[in-house]
C-alpha positions in Angstrom: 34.7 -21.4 -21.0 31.7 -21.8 -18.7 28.5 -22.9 -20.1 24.9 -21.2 -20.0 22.1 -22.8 -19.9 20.0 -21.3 -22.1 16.8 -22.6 -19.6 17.9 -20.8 -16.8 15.3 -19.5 -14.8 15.5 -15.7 -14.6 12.3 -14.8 -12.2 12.8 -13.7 -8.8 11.5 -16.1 -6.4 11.2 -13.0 -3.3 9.0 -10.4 -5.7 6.8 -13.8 -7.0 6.0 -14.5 -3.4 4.9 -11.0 -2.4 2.5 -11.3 -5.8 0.8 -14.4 -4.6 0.7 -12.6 -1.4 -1.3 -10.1 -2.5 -2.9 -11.6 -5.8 -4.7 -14.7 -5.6 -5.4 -17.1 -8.6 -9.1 -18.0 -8.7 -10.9 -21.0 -10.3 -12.7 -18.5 -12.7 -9.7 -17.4 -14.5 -9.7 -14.0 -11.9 -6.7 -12.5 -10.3 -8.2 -11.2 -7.6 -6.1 -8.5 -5.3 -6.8 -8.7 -1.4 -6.1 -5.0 -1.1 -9.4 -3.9 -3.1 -11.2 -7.6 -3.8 -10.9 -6.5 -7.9 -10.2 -9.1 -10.1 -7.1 -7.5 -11.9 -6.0 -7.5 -15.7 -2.0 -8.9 -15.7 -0.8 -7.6 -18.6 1.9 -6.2 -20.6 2.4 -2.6 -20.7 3.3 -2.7 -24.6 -0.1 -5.0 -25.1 -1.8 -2.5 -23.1 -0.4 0.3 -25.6 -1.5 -1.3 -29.0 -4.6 -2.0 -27.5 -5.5 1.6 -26.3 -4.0 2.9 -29.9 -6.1 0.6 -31.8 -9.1 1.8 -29.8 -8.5 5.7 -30.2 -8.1 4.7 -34.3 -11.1 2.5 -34.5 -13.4 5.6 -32.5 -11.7 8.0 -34.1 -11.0 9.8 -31.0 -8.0 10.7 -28.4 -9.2 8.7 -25.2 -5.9 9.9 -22.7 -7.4 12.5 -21.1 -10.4 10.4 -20.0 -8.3 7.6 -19.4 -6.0 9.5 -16.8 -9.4 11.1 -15.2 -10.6 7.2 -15.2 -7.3 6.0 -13.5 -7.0 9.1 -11.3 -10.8 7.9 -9.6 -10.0 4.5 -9.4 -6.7 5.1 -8.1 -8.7 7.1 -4.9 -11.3 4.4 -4.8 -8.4 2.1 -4.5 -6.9 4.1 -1.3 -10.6 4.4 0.3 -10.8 0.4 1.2 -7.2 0.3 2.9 -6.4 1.4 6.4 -5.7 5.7 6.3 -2.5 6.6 5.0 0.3 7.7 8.2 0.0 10.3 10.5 3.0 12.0 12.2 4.6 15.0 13.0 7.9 14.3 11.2 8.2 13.4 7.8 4.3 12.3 7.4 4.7 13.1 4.0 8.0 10.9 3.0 6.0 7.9 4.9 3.2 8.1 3.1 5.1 8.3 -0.3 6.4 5.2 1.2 3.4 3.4 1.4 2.3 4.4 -1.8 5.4 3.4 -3.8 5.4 -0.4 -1.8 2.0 -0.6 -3.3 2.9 0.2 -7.0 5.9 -1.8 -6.8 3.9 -4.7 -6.6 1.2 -3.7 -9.2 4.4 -2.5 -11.8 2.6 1.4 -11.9 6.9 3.1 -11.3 7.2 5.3 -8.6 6.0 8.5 -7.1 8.5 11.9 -6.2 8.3 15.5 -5.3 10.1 17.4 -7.9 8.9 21.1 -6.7 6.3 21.9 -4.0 5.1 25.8 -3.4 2.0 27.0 -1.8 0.3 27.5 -5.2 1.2 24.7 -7.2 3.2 21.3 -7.2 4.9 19.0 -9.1 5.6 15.7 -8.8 6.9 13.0 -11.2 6.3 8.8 -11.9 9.2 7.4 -12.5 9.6 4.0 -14.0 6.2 5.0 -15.2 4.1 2.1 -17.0 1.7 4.3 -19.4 1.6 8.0 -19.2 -1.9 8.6 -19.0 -2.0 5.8 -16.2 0.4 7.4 -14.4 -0.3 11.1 -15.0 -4.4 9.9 -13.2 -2.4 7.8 -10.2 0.0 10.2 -9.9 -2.3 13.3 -9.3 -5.1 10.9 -6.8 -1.9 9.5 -4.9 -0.8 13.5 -4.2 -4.3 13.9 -3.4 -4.3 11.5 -0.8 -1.1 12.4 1.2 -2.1 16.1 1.3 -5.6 15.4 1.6 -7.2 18.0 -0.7 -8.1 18.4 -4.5 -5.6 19.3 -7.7 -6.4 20.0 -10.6 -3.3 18.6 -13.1 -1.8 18.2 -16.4 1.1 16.1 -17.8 3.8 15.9 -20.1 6.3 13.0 -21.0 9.5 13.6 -20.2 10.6 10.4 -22.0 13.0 8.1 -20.3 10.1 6.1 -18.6 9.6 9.6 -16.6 5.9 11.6 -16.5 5.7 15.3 -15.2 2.4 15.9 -13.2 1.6 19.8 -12.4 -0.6 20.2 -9.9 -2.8 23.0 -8.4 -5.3 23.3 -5.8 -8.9 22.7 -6.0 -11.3 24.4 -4.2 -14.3 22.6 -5.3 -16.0 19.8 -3.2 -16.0 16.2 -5.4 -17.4 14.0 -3.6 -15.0 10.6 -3.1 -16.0 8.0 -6.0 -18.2 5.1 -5.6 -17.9 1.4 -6.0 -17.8 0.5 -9.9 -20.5 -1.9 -10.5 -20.9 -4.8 -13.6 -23.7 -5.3 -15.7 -23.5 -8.9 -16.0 -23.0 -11.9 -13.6 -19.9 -13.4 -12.7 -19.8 -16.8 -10.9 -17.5 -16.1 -7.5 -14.3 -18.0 -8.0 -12.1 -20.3 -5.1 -8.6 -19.3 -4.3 -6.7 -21.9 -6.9 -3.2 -22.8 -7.3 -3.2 -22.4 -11.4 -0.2 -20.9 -12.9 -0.8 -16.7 -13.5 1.4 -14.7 -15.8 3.0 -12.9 -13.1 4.6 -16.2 -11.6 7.5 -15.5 -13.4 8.0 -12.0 -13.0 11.5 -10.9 -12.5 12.3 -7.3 -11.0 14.3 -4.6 -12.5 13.9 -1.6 -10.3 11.5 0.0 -8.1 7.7 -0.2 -9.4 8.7 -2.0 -12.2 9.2 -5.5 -13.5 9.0 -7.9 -16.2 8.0 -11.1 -17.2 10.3 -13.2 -20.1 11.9 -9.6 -20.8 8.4 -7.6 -21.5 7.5 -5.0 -19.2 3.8 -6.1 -16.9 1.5 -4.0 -15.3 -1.7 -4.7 -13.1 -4.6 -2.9 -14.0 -7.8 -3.2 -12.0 -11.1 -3.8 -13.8 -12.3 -1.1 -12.0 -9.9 1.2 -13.7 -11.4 -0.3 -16.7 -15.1 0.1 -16.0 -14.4 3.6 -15.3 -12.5 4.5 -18.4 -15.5 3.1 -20.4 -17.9 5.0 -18.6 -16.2 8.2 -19.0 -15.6 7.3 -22.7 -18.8 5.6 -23.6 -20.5 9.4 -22.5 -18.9 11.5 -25.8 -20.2 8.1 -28.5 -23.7 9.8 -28.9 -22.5 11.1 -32.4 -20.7 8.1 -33.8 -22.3 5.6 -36.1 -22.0 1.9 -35.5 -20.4 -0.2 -37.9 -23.1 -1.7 -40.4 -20.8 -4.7 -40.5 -19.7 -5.4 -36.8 -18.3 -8.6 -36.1 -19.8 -8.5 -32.6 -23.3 -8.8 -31.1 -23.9 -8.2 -27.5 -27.4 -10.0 -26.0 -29.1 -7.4 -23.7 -26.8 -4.2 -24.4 -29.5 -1.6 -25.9 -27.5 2.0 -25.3 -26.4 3.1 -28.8 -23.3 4.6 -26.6 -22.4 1.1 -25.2 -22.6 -0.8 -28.5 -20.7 1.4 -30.5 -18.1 1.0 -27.0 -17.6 -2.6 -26.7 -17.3 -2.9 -30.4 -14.4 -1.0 -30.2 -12.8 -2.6 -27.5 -13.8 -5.8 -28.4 -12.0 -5.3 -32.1 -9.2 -3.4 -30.5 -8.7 -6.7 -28.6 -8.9 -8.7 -31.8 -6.6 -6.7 -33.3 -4.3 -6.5 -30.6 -4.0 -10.4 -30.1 -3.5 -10.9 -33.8 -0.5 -8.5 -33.8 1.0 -10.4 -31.1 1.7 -13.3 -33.0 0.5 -16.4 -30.9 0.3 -19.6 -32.1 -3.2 -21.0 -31.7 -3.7 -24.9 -32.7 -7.5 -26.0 -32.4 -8.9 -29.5 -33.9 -11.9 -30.2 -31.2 -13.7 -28.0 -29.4 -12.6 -29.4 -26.3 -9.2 -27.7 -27.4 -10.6 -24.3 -26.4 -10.1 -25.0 -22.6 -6.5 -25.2 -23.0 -6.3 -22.5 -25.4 -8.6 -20.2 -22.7 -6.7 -21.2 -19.9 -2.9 -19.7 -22.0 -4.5 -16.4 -23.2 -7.6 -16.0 -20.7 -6.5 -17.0 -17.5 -3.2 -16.9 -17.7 -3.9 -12.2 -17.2 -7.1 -13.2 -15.3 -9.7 -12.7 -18.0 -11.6 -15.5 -17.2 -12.1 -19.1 -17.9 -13.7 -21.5 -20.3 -15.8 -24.2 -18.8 -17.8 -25.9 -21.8 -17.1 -25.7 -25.4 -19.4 -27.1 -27.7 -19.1 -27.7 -31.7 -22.9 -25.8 -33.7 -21.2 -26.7 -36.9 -19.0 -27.9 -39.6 -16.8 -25.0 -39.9 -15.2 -24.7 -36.9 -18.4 -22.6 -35.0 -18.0 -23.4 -31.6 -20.6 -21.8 -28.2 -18.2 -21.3 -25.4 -19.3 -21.2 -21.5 -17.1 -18.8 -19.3 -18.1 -18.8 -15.8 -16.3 -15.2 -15.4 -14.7 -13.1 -17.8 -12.8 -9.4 -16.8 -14.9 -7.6 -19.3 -17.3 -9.3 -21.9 -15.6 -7.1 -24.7 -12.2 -7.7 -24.1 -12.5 -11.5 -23.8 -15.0 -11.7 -26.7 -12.5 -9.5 -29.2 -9.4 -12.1 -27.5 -11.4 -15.5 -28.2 -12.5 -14.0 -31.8 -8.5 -13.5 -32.6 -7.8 -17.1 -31.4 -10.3 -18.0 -33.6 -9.6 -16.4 -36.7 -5.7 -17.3 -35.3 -6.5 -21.0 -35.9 -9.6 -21.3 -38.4 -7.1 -18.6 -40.9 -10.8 -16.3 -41.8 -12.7 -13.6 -40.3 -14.9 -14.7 -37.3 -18.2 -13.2 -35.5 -19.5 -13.4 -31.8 -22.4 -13.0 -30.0 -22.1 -12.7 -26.4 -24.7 -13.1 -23.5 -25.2 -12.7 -19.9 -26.6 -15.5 -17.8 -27.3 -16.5 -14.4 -24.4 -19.1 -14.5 -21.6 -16.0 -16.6 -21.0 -16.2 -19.7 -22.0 -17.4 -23.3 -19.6 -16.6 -26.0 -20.9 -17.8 -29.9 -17.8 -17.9 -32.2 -18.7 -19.0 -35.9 -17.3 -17.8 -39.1 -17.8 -14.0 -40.1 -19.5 -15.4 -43.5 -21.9 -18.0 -44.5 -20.2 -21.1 -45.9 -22.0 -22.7 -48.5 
C-alpha cells in the first residue's frame, strides 16, 4: 500500500501566481490590488459570516440590505478605474460576462449567469457565491455595467452556494460613486515579499477557492468603508455602551462611536471564537503575533511594542492598519487570548499611523 504524506502540499502553484500578480504584499501589513490600488481584507468567507452576525447582534439590527447596497457601489467604483468593459457586435454581452467572472475568480466573489432576461425585468444568478448579500450588491452593479443602465434588485438564496438577483430597470439618474476616503493616516507601504494568506490557496471551481480547506474571499476596504457609512447613518437612536471596552482618540460623531464599537467587539468576538493560540511573554512578542493574525489578511502591521506596566499592558505602533476598529477588536482578542481576562483599548491617529493601547479591562490592585 502506497504511503501519503500527510505534509503534502495541496495549493495550486498556477492560481498563487495570478494572486501575486494581481495582489502585492506591502511592508505595512497591506494587500494591496493593482486593479483598484485598495489595500484588500484576505479573509475567510465563514470569518467574514461570524463577524457580520456578531455585528447585527451587538447593534441590534439587520445590516444585509445595507451591506449589498454597500458592495453593489463599491463593486461599480471598482469597474470605473479599469479600462471599459468590450464592445462588439456579436456576443458583447457573453465577453463582458467573461471579463467579469476572470476578475472574481481571482478575488473568490463565484460567478455571474443570465438565468432569464425580458425587456421588463432580469434575472441573473452568483454561483459559487461567497456571502449572499456580497453577492446579491456585485451581482446587480456587474449587470449594471454590461448593460450600461440602472436596476433596481432584490435577492433570495437558493442555497447550494447559489443567489437569485431580480432585476428591473431604473429610470432615475445616480450619479457613479466617488472615491472612498479614510479618516486617519496610513504610512504608504513598499511592494514586500512577506508570506500573505492567500499563498496557499488551492482552487476548487470557478470564482472560488480555499486556503487549508476553508473557503477565502477578498474584500476591498472600500467595500468596507462604504458599508460603515451606509450603516453608521440609522445609529442616531442607539445608546453607547456605558462600559465599552474601546476608546477611539479624535472620533466625536455619537454615530461613529457607537459603529466602531461594534465592529471592533464583533472582531474580538470573532477571533476568540476562532480558537487561535496566542503565546506572549515580552512585548517584543507582539510583532510576531501581528505579523500571523494582522498581516497575514492585510490588516496591517506592528512596528514598536512597548510594555506601560506590570500586567501585561502593552502601547502598540502600527504604521497601517485596514480599519482602526477591526484591528483594534483583533489585537484586543489576542490579548485577552494570551493574558486569559478581559482587555481595553484606546486607539489614535497620528502622523506616522497608528497607536493601539492594550491594558487590562480592570484595575489591578
Amino acid at each position: 500500500m502506497p504511503l501519503v504524506d500527510d505534509t503534502m502540499d495541496e495549493s495550486t502553484p498556477w492560481l498563487i501566481e495570478e494572486l501575486k500578480r494581481r495582489f502585492h504584499s506591502l511592508d505595512n501589513g497591506f494587500i494591496l490590488d493593482e486593479i483598484n490600488q485598495q489595500p484588500t481584507w484576505c479573509l475567510t468567507v465563514s470569518g467574514f459570516e461570524r463577524w457580520f452576525t456578531e455585528l447585527e447582534a451587538i447593534l441590534d439590527q439587520t445590516l444585509g440590505r445595507r451591506l449589498a447596497h454597500a458592495a453593489a457601489e463599491s463593486e461599480e467604483w471598482h469597474w470605473n478605474q479599469v479600462p471599459p468593459l468590450p464592445k462588439s457586435w456579436f456576443s458583447q454581452e457573453k465577453k463582458r460576462l467573461s471579463v467579469i467572472n476572470q476578475d472574481w475568480n481571482l478575488r473568490g466573489l463565484g460567478q455571474l449567469d443570465i438565468l432569464e432576461k425580458n425587456s421588463e425585468s432580469n434575472t441573473i444568478i452568483v454561483a459559487n457565491r461567497a456571502y449572499t448579500a456580497l453577492a446579491a450588491g456585485i451581482g446587480n452593479a456587474a449587470w449594471e455595467c454590461i448593460q450600461e443602465q440602472r436596476y433596481r434588485f432584490q435577492w433570495s438564496d437558493r442555497g447550494a452556494g447559489e443567489t437569485v438577483i431580480e432585476l428591473t430597470a431604473d429610470l432615475r439618474q445616480i450619479p457613479s460613486p466617488s472615491k472612498s476616503t479614510t479618516e486617519w493616516y496610513d504610512n504608504q507601504g513598499k511592494t514586500c515579499n512577506d508570506t500573505r494568506f492567500f499563498h496557499r490557496a488551492r482552487f476548487e471551481a470557478e470564482g472560488l477557492w480555499t486556503v487549508e480547506g476553508n473557503r477565502v474571499m477578498m474584500l476591498s476596504r472600500d467595500s468596507l468603508l462604504r458599508f460603515e457609512d451606509l450603516a453608521t447613518s440609522y445609529l442616531s437612536s442607539t445608546e453607547r455602551s456605558t462600559d465599552s471596552r474601546t476608546i477611539w482618540d479624535g472620533i466625536n460623531s455619537h454615530e461613529q462611536l457607537v459603529m466602531w464599537d461594534a465592529m471592533a467587539e464583533a472582531s474580538r468576538k470573532q477571533f476568540l471564537g476562532a480558537g487561535e493560540l496566542v503565546l506572549i511573554a515580552s512585548p517584543e512578542h507582539w510583532m510576531d503575533v501581528a505579523s500571523r493574525h494582522l498581516s497575514m489578511q492585510g490588516l496591517g502591521r506592528v512596528t514598536k511594542a512597548t510594555e506601560i506596566d506590570n500586567h501585561g499592558g502593552v502601547e502598540l505602533h502600527l504604521s497601517a492598519a485596514l480599519h482602526p476598529a477591526v484591528v483594534t477588536g483583533r489585537l484586543l482578542g489576542c490579548w485577552e487570548r494570551a493574558e486569559g481576562r478581559g482587555a481595553q483599548a484606546v486607539w489614535k491617529s497620528t502622523e506616522d499611523g497608528h497607536i493601539i493601547i492594550l491594558k487590562n479591562r480592570r484595575d489591578i490592585a
